[in-house]
Backbone of each chain as nested JSON, in Angstrom:
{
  "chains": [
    {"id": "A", "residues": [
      {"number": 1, "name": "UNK", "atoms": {"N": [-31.711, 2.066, -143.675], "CA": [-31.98, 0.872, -142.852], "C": [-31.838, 1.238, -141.366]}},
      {"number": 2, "name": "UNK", "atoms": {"N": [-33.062, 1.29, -140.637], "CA": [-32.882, 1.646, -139.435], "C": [-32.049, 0.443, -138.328]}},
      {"number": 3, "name": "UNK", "atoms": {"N": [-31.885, 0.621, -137.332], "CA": [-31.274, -0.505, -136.271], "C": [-32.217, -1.508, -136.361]}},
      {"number": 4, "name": "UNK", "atoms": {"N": [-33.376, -1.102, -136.233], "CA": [-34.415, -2.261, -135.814], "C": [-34.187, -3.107, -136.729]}},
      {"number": 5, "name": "UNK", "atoms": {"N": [-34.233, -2.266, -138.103], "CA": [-34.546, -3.137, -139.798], "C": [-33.373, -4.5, -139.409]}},
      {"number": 6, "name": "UNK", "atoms": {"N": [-32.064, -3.961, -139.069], "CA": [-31.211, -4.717, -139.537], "C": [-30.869, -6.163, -138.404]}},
      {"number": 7, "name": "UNK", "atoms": {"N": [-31.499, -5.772, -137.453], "CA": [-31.207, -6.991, -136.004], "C": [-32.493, -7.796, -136.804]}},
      {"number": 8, "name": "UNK", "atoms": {"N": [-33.416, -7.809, -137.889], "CA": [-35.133, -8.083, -137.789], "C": [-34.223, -8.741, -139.062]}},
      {"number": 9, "name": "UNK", "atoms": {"N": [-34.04, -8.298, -140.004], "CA": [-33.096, -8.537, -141.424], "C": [-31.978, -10.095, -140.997]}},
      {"number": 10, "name": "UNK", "atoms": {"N": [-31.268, -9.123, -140.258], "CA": [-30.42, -10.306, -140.015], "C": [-30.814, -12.103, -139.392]}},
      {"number": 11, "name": "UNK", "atoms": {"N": [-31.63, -12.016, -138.652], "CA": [-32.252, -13.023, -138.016], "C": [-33.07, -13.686, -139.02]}},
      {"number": 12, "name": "UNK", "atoms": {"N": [-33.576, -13.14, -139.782], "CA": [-34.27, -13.765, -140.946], "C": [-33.497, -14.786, -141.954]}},
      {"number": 13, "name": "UNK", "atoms": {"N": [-32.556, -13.867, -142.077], "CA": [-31.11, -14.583, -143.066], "C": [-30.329, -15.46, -142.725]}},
      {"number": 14, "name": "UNK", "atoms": {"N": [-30.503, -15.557, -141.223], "CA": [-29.78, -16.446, -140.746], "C": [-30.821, -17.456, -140.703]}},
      {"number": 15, "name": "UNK", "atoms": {"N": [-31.794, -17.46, -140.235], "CA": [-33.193, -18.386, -140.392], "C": [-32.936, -19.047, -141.692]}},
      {"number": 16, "name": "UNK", "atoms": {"N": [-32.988, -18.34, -142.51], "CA": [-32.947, -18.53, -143.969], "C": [-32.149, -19.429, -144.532]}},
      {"number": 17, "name": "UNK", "atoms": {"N": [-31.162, -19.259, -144.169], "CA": [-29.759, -20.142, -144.365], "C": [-29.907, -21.218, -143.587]}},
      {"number": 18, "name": "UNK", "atoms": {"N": [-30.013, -21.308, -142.236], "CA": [-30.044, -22.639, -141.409], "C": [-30.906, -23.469, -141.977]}},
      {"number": 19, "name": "UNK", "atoms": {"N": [-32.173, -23.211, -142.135], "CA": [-33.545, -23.723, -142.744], "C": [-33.125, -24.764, -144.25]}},
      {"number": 20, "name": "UNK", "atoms": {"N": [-32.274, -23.958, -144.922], "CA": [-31.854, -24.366, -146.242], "C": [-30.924, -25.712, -145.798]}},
      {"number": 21, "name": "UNK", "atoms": {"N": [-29.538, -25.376, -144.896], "CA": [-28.999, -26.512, -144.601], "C": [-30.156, -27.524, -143.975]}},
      {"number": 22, "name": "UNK", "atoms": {"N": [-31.12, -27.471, -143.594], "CA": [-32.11, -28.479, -142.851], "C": [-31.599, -28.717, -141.581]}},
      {"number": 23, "name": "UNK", "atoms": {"N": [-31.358, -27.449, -140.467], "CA": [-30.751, -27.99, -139.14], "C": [-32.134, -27.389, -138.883]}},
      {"number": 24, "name": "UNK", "atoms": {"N": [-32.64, -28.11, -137.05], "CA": [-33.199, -26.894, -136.464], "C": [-32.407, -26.025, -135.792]}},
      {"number": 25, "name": "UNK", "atoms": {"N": [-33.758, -25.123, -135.226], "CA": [-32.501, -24.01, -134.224], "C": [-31.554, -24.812, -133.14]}},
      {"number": 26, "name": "UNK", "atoms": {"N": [-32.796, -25.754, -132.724], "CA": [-31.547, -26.26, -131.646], "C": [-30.649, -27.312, -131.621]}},
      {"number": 27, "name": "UNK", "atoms": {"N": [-30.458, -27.554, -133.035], "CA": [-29.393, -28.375, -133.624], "C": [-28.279, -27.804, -133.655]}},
      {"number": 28, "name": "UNK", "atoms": {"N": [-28.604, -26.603, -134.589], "CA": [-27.515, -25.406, -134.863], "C": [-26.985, -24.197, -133.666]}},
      {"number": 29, "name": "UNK", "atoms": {"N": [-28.179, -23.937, -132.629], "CA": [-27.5, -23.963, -131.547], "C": [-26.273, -24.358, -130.741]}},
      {"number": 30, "name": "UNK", "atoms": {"N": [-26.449, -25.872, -131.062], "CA": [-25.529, -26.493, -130.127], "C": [-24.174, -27.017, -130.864]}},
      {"number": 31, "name": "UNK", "atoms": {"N": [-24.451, -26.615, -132.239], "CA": [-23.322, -26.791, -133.237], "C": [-22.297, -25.91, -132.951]}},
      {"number": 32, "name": "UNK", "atoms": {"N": [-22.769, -24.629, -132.576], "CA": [-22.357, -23.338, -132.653], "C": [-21.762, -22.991, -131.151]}},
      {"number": 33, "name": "UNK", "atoms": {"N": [-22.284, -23.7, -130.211], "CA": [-22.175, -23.348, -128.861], "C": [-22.701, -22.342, -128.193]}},
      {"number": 34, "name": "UNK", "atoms": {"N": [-23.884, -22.147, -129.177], "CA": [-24.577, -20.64, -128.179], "C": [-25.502, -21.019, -127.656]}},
      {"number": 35, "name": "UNK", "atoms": {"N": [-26.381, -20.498, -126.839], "CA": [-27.5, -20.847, -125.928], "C": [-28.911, -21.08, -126.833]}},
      {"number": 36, "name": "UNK", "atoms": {"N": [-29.723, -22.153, -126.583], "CA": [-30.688, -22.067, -127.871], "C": [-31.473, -20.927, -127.521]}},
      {"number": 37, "name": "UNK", "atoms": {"N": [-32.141, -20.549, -126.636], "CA": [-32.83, -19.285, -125.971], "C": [-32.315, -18.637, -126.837]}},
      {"number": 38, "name": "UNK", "atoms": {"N": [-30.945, -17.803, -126.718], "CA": [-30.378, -16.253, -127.447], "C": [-30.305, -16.954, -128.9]}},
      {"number": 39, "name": "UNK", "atoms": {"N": [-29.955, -17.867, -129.137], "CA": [-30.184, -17.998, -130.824], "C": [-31.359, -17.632, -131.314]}},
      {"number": 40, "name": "UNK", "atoms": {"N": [-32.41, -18.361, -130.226], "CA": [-33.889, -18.263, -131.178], "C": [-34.153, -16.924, -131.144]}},
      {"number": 41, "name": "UNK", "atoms": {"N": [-33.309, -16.264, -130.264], "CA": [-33.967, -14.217, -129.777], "C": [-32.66, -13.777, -131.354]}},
      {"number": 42, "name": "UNK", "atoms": {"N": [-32.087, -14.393, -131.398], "CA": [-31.5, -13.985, -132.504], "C": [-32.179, -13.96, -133.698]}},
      {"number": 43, "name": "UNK", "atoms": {"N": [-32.902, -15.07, -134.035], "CA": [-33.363, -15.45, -135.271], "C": [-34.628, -14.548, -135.97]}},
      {"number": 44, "name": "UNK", "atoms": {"N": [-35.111, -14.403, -133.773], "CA": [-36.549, -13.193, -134.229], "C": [-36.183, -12.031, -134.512]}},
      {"number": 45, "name": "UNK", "atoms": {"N": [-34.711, -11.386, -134.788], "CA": [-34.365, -10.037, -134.324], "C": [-34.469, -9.075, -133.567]}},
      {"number": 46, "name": "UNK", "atoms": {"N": [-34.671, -9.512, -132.624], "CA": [-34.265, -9.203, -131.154], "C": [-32.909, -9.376, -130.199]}},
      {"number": 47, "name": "UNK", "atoms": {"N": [-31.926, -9.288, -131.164], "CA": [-30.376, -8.826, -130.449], "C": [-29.495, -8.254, -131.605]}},
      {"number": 48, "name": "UNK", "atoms": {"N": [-28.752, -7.456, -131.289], "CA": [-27.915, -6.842, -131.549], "C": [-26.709, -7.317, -132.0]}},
      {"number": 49, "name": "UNK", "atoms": {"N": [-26.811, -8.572, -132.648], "CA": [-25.397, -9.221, -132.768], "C": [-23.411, -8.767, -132.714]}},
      {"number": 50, "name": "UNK", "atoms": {"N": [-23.12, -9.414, -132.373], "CA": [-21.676, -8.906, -132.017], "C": [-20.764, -9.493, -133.675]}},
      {"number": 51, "name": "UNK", "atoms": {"N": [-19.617, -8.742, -133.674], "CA": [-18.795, -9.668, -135.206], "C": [-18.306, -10.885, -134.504]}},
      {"number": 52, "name": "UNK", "atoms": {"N": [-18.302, -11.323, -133.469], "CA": [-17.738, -12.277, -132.75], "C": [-18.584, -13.548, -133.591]}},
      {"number": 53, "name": "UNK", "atoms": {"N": [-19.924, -13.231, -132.8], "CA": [-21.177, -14.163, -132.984], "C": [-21.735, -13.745, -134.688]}},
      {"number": 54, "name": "UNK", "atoms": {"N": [-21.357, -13.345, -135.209], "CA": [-21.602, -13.038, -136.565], "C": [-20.812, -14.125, -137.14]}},
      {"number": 55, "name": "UNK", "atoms": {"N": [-19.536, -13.921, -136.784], "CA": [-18.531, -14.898, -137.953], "C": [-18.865, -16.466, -137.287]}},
      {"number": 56, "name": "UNK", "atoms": {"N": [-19.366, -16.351, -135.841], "CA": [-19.449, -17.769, -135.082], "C": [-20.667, -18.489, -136.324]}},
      {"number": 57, "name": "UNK", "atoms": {"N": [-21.563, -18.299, -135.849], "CA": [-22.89, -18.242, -136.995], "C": [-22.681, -18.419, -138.367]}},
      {"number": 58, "name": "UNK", "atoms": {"N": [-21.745, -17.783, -139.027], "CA": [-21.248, -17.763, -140.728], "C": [-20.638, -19.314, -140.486]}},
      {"number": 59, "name": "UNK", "atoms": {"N": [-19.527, -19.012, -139.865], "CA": [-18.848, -20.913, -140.106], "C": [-19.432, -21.849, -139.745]}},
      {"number": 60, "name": "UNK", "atoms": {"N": [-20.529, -21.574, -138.687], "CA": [-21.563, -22.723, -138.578], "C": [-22.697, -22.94, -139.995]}},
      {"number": 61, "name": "UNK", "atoms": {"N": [-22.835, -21.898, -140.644], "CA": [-23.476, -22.046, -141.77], "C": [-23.194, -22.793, -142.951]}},
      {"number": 62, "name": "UNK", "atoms": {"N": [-21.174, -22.075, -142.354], "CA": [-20.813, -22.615, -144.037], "C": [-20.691, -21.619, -144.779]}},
      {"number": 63, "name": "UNK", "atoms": {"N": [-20.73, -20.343, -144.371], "CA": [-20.956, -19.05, -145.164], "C": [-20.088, -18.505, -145.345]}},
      {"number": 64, "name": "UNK", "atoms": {"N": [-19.416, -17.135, -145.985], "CA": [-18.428, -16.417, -145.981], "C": [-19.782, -15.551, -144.531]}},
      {"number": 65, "name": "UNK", "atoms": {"N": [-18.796, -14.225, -143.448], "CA": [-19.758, -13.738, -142.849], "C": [-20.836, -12.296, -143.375]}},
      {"number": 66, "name": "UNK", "atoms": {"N": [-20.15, -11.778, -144.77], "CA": [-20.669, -10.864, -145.644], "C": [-22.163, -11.363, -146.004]}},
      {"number": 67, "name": "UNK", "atoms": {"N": [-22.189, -12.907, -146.005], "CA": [-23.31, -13.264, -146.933], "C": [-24.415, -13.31, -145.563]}},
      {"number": 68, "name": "UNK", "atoms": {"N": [-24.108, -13.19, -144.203], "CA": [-24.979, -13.032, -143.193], "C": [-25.943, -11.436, -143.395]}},
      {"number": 69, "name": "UNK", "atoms": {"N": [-25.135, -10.863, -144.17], "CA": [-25.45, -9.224, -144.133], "C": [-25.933, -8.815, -145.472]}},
      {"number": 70, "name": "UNK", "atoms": {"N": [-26.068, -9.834, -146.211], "CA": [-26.977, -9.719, -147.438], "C": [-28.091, -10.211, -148.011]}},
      {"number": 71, "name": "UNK", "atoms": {"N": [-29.133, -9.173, -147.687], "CA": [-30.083, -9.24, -147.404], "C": [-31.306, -9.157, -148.718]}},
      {"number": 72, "name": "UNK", "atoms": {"N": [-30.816, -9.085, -149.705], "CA": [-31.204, -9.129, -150.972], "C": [-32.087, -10.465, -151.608]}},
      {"number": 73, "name": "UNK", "atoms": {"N": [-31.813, -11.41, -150.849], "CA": [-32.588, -12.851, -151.228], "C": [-34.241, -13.133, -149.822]}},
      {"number": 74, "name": "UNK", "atoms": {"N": [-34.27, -12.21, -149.273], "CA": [-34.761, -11.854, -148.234], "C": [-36.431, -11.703, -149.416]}},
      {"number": 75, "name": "UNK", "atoms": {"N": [-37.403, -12.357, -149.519], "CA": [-38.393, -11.856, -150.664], "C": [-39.617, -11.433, -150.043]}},
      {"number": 76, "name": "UNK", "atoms": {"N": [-39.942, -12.022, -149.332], "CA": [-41.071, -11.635, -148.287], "C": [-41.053, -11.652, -146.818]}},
      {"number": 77, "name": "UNK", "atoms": {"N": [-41.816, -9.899, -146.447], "CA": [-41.35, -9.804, -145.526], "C": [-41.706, -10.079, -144.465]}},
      {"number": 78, "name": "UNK", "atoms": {"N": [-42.589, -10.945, -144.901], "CA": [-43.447, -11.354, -143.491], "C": [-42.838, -13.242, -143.091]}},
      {"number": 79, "name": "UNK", "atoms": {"N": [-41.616, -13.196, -143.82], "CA": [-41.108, -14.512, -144.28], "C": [-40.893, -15.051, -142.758]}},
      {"number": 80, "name": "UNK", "atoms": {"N": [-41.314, -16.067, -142.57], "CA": [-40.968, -16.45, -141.036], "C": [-41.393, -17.79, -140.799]}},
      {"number": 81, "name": "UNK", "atoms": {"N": [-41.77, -18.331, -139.384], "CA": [-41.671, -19.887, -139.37], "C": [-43.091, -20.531, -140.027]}}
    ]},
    {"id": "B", "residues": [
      {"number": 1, "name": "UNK", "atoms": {"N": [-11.392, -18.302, -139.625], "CA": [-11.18, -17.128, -139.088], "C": [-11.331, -16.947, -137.974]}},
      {"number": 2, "name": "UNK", "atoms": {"N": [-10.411, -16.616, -136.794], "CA": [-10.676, -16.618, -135.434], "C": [-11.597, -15.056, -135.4]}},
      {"number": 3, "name": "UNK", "atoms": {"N": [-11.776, -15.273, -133.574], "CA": [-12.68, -13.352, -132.903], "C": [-11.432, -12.839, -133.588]}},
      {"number": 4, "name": "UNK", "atoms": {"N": [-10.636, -12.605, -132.997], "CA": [-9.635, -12.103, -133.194], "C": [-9.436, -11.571, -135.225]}},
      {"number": 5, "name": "UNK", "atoms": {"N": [-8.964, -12.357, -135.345], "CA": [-8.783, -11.568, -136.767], "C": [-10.31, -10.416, -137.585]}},
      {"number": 6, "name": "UNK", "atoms": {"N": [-11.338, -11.381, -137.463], "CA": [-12.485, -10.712, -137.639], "C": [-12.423, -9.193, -137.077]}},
      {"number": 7, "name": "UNK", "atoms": {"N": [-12.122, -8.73, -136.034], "CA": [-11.803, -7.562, -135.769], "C": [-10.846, -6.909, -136.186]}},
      {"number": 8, "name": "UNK", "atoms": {"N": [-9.739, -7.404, -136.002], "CA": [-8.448, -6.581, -137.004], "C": [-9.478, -5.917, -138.74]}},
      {"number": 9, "name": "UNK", "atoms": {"N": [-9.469, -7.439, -139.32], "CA": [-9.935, -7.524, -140.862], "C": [-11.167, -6.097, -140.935]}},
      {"number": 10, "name": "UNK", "atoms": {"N": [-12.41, -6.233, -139.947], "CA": [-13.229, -5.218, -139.978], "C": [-12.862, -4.101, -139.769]}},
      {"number": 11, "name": "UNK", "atoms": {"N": [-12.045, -3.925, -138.98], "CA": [-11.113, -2.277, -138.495], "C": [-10.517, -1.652, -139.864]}},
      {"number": 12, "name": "UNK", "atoms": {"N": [-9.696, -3.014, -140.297], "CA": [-8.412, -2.532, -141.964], "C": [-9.216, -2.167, -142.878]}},
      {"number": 13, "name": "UNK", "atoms": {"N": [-10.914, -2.816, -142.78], "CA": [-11.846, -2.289, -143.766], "C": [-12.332, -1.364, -143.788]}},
      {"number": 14, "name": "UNK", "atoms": {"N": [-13.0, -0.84, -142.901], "CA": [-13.409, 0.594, -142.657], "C": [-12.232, 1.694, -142.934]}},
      {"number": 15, "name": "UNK", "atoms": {"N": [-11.305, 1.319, -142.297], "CA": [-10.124, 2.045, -142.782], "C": [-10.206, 2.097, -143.763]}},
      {"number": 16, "name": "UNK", "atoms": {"N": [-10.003, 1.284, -144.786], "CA": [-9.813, 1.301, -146.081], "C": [-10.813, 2.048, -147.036]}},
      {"number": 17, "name": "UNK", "atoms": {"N": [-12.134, 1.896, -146.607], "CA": [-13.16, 2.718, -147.242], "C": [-13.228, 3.932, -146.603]}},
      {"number": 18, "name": "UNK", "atoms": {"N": [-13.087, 4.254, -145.375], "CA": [-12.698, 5.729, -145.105], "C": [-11.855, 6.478, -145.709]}},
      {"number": 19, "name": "UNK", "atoms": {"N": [-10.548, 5.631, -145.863], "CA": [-9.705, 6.654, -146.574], "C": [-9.881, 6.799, -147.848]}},
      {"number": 20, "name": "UNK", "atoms": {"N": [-10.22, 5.979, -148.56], "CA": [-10.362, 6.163, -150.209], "C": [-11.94, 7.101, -150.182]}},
      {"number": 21, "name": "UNK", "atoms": {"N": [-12.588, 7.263, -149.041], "CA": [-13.436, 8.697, -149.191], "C": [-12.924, 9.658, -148.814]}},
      {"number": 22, "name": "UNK", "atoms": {"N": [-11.521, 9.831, -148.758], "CA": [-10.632, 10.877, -148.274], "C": [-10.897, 11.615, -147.075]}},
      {"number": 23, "name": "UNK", "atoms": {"N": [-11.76, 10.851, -146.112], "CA": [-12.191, 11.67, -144.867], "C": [-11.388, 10.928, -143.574]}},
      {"number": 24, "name": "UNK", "atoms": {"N": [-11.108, 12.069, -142.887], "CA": [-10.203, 12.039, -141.926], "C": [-11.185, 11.064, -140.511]}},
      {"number": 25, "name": "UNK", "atoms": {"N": [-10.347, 10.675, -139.888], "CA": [-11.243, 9.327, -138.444], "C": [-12.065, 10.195, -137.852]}},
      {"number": 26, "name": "UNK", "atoms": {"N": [-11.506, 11.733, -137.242], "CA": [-12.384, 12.385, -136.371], "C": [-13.568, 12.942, -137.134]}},
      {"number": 27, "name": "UNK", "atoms": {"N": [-13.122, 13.559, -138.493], "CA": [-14.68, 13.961, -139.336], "C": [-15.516, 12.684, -139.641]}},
      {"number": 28, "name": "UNK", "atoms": {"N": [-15.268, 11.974, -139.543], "CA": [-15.813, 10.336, -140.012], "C": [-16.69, 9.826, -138.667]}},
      {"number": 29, "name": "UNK", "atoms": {"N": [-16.11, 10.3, -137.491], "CA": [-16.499, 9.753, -136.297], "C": [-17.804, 10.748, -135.927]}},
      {"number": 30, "name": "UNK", "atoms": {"N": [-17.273, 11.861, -136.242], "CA": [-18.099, 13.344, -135.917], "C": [-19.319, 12.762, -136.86]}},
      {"number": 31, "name": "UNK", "atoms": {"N": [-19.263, 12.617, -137.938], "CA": [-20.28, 12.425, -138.883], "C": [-21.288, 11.599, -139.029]}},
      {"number": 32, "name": "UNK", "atoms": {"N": [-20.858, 10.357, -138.072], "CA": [-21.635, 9.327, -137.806], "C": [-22.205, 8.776, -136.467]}},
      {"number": 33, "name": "UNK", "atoms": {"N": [-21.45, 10.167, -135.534], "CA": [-21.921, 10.504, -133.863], "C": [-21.761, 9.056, -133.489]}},
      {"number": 34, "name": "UNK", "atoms": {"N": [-20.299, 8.504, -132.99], "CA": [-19.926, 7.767, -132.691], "C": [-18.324, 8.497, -131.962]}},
      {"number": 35, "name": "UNK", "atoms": {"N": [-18.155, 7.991, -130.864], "CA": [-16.912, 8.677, -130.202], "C": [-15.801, 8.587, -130.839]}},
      {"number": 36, "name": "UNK", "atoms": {"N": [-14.65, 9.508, -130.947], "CA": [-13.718, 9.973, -131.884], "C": [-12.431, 8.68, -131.596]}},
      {"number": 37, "name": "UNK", "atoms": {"N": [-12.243, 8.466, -130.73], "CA": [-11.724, 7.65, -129.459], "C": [-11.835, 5.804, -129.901]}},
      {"number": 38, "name": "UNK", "atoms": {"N": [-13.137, 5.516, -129.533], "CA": [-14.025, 4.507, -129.883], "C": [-13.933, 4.126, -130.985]}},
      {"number": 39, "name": "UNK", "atoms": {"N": [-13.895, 5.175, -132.052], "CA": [-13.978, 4.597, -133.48], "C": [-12.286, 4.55, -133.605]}},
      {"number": 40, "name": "UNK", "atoms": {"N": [-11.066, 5.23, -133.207], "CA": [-10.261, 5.046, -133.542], "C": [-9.92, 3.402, -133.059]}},
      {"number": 41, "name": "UNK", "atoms": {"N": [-10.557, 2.767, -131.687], "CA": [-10.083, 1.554, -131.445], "C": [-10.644, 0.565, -132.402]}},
      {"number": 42, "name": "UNK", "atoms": {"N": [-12.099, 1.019, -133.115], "CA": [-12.811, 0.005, -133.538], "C": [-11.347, -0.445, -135.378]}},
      {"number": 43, "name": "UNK", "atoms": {"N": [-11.244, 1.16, -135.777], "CA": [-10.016, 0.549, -137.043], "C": [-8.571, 0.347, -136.046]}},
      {"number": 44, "name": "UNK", "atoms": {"N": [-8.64, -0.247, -135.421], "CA": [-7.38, -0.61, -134.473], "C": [-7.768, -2.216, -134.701]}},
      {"number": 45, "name": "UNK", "atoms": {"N": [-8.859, -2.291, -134.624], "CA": [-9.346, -4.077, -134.308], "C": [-9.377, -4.106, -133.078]}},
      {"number": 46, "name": "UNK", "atoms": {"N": [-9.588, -3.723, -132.099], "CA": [-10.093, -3.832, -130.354], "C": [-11.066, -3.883, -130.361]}},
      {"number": 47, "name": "UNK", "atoms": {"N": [-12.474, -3.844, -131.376], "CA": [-13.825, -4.061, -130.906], "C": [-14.76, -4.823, -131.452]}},
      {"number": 48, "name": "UNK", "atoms": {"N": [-15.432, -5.576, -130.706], "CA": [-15.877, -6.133, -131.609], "C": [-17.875, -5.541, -131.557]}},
      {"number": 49, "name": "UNK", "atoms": {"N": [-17.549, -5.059, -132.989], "CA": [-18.614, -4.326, -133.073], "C": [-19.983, -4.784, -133.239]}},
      {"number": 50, "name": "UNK", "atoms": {"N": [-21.129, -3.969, -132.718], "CA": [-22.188, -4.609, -133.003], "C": [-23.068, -4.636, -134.201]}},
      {"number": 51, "name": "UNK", "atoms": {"N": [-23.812, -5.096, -134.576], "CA": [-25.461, -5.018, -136.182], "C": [-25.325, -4.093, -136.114]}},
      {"number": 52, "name": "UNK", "atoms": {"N": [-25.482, -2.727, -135.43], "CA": [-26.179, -2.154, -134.944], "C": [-24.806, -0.595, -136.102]}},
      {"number": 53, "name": "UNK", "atoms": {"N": [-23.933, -0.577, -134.791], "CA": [-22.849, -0.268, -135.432], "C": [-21.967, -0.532, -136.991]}},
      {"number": 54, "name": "UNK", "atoms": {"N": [-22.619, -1.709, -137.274], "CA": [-21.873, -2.414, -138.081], "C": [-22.492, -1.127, -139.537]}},
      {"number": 55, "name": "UNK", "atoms": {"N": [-24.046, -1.153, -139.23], "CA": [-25.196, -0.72, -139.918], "C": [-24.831, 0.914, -139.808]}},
      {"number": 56, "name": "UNK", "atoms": {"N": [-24.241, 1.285, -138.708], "CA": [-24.177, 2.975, -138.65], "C": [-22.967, 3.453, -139.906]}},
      {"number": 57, "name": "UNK", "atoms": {"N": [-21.836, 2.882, -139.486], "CA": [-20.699, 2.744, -140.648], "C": [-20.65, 2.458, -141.959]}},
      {"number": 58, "name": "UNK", "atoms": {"N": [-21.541, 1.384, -142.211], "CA": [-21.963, 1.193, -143.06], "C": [-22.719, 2.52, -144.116]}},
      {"number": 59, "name": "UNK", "atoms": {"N": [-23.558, 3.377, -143.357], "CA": [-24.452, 4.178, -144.143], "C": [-23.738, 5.727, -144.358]}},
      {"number": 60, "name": "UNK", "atoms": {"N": [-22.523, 5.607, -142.808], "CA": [-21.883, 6.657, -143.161], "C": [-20.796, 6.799, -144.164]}},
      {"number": 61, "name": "UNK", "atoms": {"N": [-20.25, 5.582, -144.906], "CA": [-19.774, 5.355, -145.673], "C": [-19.75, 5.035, -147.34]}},
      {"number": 62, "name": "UNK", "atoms": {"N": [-21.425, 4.819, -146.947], "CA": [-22.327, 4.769, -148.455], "C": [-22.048, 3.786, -148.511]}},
      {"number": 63, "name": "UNK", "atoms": {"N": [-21.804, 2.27, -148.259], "CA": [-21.835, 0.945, -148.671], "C": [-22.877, 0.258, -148.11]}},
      {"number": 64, "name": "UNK", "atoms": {"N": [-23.11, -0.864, -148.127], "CA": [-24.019, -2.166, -148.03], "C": [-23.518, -2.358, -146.493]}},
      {"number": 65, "name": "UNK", "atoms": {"N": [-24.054, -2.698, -145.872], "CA": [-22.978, -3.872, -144.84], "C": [-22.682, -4.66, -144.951]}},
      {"number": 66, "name": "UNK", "atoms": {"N": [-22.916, -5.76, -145.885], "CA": [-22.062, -6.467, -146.667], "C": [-20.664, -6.724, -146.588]}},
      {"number": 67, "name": "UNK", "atoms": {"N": [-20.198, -4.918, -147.259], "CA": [-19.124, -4.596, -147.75], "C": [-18.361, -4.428, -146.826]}},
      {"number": 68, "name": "UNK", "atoms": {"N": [-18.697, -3.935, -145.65], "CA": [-17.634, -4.512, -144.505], "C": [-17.021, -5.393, -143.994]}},
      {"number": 69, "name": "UNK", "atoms": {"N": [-17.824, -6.552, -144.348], "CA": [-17.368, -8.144, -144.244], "C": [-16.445, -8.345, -144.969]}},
      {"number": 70, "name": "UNK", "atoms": {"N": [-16.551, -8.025, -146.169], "CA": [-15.593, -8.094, -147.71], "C": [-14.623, -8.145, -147.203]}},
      {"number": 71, "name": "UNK", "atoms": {"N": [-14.06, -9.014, -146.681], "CA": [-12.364, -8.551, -146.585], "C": [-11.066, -8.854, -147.847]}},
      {"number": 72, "name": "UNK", "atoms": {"N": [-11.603, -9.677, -149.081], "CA": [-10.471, -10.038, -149.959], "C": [-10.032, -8.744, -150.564]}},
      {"number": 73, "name": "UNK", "atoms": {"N": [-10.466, -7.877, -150.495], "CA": [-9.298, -6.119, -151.171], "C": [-8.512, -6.339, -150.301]}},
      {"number": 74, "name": "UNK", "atoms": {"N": [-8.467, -6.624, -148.671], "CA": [-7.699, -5.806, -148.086], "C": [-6.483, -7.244, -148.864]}},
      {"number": 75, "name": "UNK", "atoms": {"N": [-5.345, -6.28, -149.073], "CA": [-3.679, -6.867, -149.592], "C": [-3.133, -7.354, -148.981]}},
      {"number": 76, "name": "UNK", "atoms": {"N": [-2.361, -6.376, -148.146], "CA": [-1.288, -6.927, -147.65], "C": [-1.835, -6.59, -145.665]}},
      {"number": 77, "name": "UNK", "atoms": {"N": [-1.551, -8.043, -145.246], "CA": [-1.598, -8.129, -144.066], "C": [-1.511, -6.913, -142.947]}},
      {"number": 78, "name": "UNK", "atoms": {"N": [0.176, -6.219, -143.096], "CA": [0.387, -5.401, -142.704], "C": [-0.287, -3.695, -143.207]}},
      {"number": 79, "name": "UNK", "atoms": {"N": [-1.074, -3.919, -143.654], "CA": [-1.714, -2.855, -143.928], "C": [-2.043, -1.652, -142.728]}},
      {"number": 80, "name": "UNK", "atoms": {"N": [-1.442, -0.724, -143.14], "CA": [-1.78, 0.499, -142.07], "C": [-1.63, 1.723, -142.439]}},
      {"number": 81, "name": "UNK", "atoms": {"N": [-1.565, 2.632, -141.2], "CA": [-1.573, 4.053, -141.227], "C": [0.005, 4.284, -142.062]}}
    ]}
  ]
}
């Protein structure tokens, strides 16, 4: 799994998950307290996430933060908005 | 789970799967071309690491990244060197 794979991976899963609870981004943005801008650059995989903003993101989900990094329910890869 | 613990918990983990691959921090650090230094703060819990990193450790360790999140093995609180 290269770097790219996993910032591109992760943003998906998190997409994935928010989508399921039925928030938008900038619902869950502001749930979370992060900027909706860097969330949505999050979501495209385009950042590098920190464990800070990893576990921030998991408890806004509702998640344990392992299940942010499992990427196995991920089915298509062109899966997006 | 506060920043704070999330880093400790990720540090005690890597630890923990480093050592049960019986490889020492500096061959571990050497191996995954990450500073010898750096990685000793990251199993200290001083960093909070990035996808990116999370993903390098991960592969040098042969696990998921997932499995870094995992924190219910780790036992006992005081867990250390």
């Amino acid at each position: 799994m290269t770097a790219a794979d996993v910032k591109v991976l992760f943003g998906r899963r998190v997409r994935q998950l928010r989508k399921a609870k039925g928030v938008s981004q900038e619902a869950f943005a502001h749930q979370i307290q992060i900027d909706r801008s860097y969330f949505g650059s999050i979501e495209r995989g385009e950042r590098n996430v920190s464990l800070e903003n990893i576990c921030l993101i998991a408890e806004g989900l509702g998640v344990a933060p392992a299940e942010l990094l499992t990427f196995d329910t991920l089915r298509d890869p062109a899966l997006g908005e």
